[in-house]
Every structure is written in C-alpha cells, then in structure tokens.
MARVO-560171 format. One record per residue: residue number from 1; residue in one letter; x negated, y, z of N, C-alpha, C in turn. Coordinates in steps of 0.2 Angstrom, whole numbers. Layout:
N
{NUM, a, {X, Y, Z}, {X, Y, Z}, {X, Y, Z}}
...
//
This chain:
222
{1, x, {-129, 89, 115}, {-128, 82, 116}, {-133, 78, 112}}
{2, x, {-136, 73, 118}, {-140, 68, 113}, {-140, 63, 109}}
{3, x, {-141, 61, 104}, {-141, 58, 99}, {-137, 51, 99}}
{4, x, {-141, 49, 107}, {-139, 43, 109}, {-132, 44, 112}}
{5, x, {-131, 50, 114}, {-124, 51, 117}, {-118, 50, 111}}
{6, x, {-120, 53, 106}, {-118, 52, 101}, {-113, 48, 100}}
{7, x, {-118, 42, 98}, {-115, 35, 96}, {-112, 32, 99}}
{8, x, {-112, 35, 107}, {-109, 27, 110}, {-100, 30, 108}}
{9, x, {-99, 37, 107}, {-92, 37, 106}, {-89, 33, 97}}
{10, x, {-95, 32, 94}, {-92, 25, 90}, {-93, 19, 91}}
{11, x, {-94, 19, 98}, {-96, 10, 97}, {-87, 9, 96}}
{12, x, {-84, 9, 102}, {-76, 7, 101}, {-75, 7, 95}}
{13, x, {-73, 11, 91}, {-70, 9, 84}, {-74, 5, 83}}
{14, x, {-79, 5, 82}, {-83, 0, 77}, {-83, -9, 80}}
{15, x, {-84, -9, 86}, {-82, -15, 92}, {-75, -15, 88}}
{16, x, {-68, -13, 89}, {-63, -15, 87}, {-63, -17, 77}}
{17, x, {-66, -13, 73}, {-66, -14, 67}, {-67, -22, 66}}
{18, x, {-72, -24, 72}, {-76, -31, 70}, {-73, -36, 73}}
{19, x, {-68, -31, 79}, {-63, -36, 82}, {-59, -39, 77}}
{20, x, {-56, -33, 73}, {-51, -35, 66}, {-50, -38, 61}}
{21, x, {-59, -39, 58}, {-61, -43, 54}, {-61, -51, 57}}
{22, x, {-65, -52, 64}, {-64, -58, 65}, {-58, -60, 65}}
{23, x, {-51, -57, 69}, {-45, -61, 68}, {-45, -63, 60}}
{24, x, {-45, -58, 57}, {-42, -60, 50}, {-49, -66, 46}}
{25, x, {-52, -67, 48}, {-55, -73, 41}, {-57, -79, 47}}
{26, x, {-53, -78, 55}, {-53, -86, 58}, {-46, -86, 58}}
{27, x, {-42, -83, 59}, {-34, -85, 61}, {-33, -88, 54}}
{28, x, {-32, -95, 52}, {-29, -97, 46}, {-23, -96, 46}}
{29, x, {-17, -96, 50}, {-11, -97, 48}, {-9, -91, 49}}
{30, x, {-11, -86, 50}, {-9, -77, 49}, {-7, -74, 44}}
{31, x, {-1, -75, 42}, {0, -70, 36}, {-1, -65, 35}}
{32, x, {-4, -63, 30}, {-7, -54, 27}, {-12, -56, 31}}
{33, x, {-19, -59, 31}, {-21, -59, 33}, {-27, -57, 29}}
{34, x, {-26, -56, 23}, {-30, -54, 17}, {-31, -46, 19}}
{35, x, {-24, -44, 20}, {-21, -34, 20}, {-26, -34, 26}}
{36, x, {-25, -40, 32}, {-29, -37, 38}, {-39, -37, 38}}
{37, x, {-40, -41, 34}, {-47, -39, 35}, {-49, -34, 29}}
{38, x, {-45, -30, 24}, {-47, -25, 19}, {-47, -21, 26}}
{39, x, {-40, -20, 31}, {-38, -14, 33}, {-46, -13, 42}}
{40, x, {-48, -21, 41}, {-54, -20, 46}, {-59, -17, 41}}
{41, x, {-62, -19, 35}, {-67, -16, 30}, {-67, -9, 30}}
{42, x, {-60, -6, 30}, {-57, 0, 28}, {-61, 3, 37}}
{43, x, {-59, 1, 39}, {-60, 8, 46}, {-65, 5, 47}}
{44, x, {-70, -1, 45}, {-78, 2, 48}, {-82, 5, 45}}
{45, x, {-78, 5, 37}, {-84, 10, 33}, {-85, 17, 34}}
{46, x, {-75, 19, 36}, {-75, 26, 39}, {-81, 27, 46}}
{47, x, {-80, 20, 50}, {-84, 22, 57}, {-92, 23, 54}}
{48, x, {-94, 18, 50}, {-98, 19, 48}, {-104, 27, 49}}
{49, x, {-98, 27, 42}, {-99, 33, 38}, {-99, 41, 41}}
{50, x, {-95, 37, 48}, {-94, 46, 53}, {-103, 46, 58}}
{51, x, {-108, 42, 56}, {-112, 39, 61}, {-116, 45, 61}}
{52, x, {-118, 49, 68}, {-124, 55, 64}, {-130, 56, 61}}
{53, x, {-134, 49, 58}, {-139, 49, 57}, {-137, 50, 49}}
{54, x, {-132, 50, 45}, {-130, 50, 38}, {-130, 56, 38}}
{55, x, {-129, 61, 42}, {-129, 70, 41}, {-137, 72, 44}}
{56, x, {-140, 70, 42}, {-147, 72, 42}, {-147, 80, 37}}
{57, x, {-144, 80, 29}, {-145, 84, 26}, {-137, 89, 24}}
{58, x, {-133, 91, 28}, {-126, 91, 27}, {-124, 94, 22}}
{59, x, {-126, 95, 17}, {-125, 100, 11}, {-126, 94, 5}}
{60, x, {-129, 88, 6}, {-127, 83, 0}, {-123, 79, 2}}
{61, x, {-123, 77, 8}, {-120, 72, 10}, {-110, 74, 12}}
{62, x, {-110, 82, 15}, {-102, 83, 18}, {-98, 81, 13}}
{63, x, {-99, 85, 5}, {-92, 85, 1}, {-92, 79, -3}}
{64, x, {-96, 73, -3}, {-95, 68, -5}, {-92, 62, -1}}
{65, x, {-94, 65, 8}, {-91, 60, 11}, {-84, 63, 14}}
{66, x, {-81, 68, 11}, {-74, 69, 13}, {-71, 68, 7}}
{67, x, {-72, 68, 2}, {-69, 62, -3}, {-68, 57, -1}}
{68, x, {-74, 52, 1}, {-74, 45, 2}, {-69, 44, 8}}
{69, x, {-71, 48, 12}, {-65, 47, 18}, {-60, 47, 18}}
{70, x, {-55, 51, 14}, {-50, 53, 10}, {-48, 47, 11}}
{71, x, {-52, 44, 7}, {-52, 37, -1}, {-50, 32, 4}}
{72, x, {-51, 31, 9}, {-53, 25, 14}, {-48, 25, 20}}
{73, x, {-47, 32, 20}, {-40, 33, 25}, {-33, 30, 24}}
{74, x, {-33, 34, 17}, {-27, 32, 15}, {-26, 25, 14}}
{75, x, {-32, 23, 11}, {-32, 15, 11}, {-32, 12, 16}}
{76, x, {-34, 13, 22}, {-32, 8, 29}, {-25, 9, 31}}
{77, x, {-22, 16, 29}, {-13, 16, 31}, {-12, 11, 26}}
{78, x, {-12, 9, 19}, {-9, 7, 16}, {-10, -2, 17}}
{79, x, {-16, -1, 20}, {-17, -10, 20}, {-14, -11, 27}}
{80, x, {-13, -8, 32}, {-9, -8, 37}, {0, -8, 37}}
{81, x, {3, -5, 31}, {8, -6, 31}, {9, -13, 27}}
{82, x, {5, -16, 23}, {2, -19, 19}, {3, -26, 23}}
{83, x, {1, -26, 27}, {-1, -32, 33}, {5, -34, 36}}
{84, x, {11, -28, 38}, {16, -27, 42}, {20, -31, 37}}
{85, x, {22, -28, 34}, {25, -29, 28}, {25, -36, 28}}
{86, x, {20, -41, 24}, {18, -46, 20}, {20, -51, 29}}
{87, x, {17, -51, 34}, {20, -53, 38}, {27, -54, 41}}
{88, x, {33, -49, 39}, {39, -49, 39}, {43, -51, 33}}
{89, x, {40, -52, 27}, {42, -55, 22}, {41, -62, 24}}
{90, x, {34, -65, 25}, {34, -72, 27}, {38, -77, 31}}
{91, x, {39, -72, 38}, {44, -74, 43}, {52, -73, 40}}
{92, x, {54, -71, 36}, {61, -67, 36}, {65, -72, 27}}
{93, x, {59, -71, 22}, {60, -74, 16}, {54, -78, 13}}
{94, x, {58, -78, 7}, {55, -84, 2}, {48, -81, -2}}
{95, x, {46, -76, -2}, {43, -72, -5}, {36, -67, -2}}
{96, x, {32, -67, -4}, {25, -65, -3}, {26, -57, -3}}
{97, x, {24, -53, 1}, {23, -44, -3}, {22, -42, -7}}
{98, x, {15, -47, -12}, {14, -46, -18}, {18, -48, -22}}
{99, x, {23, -52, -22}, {27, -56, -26}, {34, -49, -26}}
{100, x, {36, -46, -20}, {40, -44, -17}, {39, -37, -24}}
{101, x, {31, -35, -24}, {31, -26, -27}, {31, -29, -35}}
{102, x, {26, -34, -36}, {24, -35, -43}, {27, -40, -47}}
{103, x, {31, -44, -46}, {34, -49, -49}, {41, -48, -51}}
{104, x, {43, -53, -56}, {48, -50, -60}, {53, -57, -59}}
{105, x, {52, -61, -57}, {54, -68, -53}, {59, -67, -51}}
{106, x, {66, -72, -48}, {67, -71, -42}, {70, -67, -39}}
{107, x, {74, -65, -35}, {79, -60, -29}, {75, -56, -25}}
{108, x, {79, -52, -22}, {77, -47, -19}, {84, -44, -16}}
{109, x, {84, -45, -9}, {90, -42, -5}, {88, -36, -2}}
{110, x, {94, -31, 2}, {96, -26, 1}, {86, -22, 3}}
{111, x, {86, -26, 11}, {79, -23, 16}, {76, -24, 12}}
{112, x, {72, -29, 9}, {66, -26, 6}, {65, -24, 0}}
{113, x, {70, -21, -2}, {72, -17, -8}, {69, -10, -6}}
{114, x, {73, -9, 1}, {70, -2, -1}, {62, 1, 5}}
{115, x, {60, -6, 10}, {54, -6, 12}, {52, -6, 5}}
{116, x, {52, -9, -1}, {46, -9, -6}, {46, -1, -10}}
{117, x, {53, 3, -8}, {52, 10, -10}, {48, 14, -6}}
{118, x, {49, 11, 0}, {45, 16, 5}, {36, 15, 4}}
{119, x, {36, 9, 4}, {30, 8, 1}, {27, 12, -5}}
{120, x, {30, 11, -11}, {29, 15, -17}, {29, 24, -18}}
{121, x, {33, 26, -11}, {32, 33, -11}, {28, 35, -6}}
{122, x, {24, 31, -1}, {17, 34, 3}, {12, 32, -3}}
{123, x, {13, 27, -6}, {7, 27, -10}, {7, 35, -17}}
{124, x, {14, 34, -19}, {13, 39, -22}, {10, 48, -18}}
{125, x, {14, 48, -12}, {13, 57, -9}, {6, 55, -8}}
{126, x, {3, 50, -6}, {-5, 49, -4}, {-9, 49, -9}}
{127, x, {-5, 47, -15}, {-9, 49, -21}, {-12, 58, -22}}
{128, x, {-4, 59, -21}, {-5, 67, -23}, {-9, 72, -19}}
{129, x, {-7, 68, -12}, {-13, 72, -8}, {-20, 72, -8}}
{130, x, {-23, 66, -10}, {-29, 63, -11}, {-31, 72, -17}}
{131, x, {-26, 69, -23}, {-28, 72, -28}, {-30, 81, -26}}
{132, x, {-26, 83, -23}, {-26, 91, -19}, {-33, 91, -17}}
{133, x, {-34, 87, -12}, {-40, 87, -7}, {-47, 88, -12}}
{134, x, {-46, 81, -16}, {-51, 81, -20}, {-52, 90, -24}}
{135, x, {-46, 93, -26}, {-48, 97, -31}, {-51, 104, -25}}
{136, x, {-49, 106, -21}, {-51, 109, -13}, {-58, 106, -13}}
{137, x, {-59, 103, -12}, {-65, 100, -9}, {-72, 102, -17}}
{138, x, {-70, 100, -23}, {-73, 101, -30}, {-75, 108, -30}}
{139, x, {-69, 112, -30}, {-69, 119, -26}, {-76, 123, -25}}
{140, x, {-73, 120, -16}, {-79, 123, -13}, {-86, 120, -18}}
{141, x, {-86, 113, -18}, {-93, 111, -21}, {-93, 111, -29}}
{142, x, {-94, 116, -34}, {-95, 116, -40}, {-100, 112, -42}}
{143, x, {-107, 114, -40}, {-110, 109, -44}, {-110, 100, -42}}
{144, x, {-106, 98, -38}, {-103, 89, -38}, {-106, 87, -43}}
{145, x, {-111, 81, -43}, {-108, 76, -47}, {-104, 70, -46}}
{146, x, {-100, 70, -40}, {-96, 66, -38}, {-89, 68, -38}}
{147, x, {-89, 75, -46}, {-82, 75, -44}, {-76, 71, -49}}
{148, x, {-71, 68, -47}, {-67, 64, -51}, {-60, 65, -54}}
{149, x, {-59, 65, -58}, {-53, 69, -64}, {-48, 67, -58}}
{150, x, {-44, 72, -58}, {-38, 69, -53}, {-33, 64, -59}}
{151, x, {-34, 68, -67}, {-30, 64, -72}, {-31, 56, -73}}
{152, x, {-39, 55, -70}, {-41, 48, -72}, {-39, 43, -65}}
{153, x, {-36, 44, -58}, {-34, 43, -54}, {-25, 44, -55}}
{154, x, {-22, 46, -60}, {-15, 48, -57}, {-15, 41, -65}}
{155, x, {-20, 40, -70}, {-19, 37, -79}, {-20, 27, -75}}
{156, x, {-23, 28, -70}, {-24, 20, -68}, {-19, 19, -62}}
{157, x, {-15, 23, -57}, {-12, 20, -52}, {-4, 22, -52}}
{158, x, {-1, 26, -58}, {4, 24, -61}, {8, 22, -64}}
{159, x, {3, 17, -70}, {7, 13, -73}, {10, 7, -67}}
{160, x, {6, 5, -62}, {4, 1, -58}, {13, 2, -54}}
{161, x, {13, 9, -53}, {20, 10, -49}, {26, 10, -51}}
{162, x, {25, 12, -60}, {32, 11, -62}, {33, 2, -65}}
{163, x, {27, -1, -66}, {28, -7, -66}, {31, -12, -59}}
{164, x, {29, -8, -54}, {32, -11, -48}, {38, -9, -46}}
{165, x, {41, -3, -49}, {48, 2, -47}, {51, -4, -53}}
{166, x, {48, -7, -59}, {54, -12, -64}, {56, -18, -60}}
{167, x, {50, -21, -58}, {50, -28, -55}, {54, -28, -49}}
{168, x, {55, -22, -46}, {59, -23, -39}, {66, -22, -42}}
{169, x, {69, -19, -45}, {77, -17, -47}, {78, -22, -50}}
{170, x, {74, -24, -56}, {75, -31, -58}, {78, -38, -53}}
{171, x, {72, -37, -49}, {75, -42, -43}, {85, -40, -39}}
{172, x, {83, -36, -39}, {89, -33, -33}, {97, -32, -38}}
{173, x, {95, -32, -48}, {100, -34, -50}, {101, -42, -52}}
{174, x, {97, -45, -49}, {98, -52, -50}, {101, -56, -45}}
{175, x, {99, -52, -38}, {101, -54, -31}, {109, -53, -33}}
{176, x, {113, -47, -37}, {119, -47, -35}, {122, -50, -42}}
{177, x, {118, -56, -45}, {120, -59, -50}, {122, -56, -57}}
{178, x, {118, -51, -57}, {118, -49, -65}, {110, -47, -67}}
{179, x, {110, -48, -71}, {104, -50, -78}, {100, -43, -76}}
{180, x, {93, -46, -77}, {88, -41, -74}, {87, -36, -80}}
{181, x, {89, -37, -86}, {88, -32, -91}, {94, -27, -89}}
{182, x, {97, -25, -84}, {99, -19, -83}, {96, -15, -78}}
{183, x, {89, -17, -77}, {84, -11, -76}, {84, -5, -79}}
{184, x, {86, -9, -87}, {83, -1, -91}, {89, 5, -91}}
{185, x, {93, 4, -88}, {99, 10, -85}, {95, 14, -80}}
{186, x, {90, 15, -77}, {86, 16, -72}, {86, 22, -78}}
{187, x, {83, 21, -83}, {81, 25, -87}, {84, 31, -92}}
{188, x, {90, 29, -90}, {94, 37, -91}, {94, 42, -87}}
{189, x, {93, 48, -91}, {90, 53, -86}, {96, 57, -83}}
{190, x, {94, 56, -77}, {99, 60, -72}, {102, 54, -69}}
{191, x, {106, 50, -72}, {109, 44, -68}, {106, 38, -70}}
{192, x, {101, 39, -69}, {95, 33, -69}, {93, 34, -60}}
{193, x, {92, 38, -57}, {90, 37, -51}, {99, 36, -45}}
{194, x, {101, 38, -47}, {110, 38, -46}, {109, 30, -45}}
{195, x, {108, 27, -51}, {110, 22, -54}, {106, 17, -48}}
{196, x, {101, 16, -47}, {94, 14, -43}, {98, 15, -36}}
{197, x, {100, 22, -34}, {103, 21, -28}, {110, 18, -25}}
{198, x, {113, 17, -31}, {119, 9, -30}, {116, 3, -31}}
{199, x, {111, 2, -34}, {111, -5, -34}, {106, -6, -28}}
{200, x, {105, -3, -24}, {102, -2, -18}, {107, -4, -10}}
{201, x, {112, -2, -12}, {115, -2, -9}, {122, -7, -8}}
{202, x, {122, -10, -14}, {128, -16, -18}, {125, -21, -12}}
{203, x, {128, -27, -9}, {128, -32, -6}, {127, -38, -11}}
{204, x, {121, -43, -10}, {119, -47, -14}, {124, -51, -16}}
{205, x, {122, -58, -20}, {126, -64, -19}, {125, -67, -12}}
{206, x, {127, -73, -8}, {127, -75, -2}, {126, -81, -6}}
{207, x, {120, -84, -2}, {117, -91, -7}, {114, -90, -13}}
{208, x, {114, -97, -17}, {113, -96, -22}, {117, -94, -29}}
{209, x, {115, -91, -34}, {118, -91, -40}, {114, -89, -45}}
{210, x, {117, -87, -51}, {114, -89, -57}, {106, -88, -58}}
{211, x, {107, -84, -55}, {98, -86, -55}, {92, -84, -53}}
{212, x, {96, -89, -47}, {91, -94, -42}, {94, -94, -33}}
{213, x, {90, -95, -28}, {91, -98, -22}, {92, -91, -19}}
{214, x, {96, -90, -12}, {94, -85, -10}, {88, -83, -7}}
{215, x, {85, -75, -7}, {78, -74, -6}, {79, -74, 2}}
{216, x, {83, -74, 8}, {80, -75, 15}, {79, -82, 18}}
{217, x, {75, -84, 21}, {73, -91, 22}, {81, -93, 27}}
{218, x, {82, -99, 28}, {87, -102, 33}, {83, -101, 39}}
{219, x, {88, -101, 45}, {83, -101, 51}, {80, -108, 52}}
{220, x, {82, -113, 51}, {79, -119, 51}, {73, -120, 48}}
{221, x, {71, -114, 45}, {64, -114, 40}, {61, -108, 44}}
{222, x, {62, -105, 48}, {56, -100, 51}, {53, -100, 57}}
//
C-alpha cells in the first residue's frame, strides 16, 4: 500500500478531531466545554501520532509511542466522560463537575453521588491498567529512557482520589442533614466501606436545610 494511501484513512479522525475543537472554543454557551476541547486535543495527538511518516525508524520510536497512546487513550475516555458528565450536572443541579469531585462545599444528592464513584473507579482500573502496560511494554524495551516508575504515577494521582472520595461523602452527609465530619467513619476498616454504601443510598433532605439549599436546580431554572 502507498504511502499516500496511507493517510487518507486518517484524514477522518483527524477532519472530526478538528471538527471537536471547533465546537468547543466557538460554542460559548456549552457546558464542559473545557472537557470537550482537551477530549478534541486528546484524539488528534493520538491521530497525529498514528501518522506513518513518524515510524520511519520503529525501534525508537514503537515503545515510546505505545506509552504515550496509552497515556492519551485513557485520557480521551476520561475527558469524554468528563464532558457528559459536567453537562448533566449543569442542566440537572447547582453545581459544576469539578465542584461535584473536588469541593467540600455544599450537597450532593443520591445520582451524582455515585456517577462521581463511577468516575473515580475508571480513573482508578485505568490507572492500574496504564501502570501494567507500561511495566510489559519497559519489559520488552529494557534499555528505555522513557521508562516511568509506575510508583511515581500511582504517589501523584491518589492522593487526588482519596481527597475526591472525602469531598464527595462529605457532601452526600450533608445532603441528609448531618455534619460532614462523619466522613471519617469511612475510615473504620471494614465498615468504612459498609458505611459509604448507606449513606449512598439514605434519601437526602427535600429542600433546603442546615446546611444549605438543595443541590437539583428547580425546573423553572433549567
């Protein structure tokens, strides 16, 4: 197959990558609009990256680029859920995605209680996948110098998880009107997870109370 043949089966992605970017940095009023233009970044670097004039030498170039694609894959699922997500928050509640995982503010009712789980455990299996791949991939290529600790990937994107796993039960004990310091019941082993799945499934307060308004918008506001 010729060379030129090659490409044309990337123009598509590549044509749609730039279709994606466009909506996101003209459409102003689009919510997660941020998640959609990382998640257009994200799949043209992959289309980029698959181009065949970058495999000219495939022996420096393969185990470095199946890291990076790894690295970019997961991260397009994630800005894509990311996107979905932040726009069903905005239509639905009072609150942002990012306010949703990382903030310690404010309510949080039953849904997006545990969509913020479901998000926190593809990030997590995708982590550990990643980290596999990478150490498979190191493997086969011993002398790397691109190979990266899985330890210094698991020391930077965990604290991140367990401070989003407090911020969200916090919320979810406030929704049913008790004091967010009984997160730290999470924390007894064995029924700490026990614990995390009742107040998951407890029905909020209705309205407002102690502290604060409730988190689903009125329909008169959507």
């Amino acid at each position: 197959m010729s060379s030129g043949i090659q490409y044309l089966f990337y123009l598509p992605q590549i044509a749609f990558c730039i279709f994606v970017l466009a909506i996101a940095f003209t459409t102003r009023g689009l919510h997660g609009r941020f998640w959609l233009g990382l998640l257009g970044m994200s799949l043209l670097a992959i289309g980029i990256g698959d181009l065949p004039f970058w495999q000219a030498d495939p022996r420096d170039f393969i185990f470095l680029w199946l890291k990076l694609k790894g690295i970019l894959s997961v991260c397009a699922t994630f800005f894509l859920a990311m996107f979905i997500t932040a726009v069903w928050c905005r239509s639905r509640y009072t609150f942002s995605v990012v306010q949703l995982l990382l903030s310690f503010s404010g309510r949080v009712s039953r849904a997006p209680y545990w969509l913020a789980y479901a998000l926190q455990s593809f990030v997590t299996l995708a982590t550990l996948n990643l980290m596999v791949r990478w150490a498979s991939v190191s493997f086969l290529d011993r002398d790397s110098e691109w190979t990266v600790p899985s330890w210094l990937v698991a020391s930077c994107l965990f604290p991140v998880l367990i401070w989003s796993s407090f911020a969200i039960q916090a919320k979810r004990w406030r929704d049913c009107n008790m004091s967010g310091w009984l997160v730290l019941l999470s924390l007894i082993p064995f029924a700490g997870p026990l614990i995390s799945l009742i107040i998951g499934t407890y029905p909020g307060s209705e309205g407002a109370n102690s502290y604060g308004p409730a988190p689903k918008r009125a329909r008169n506001e959507t």
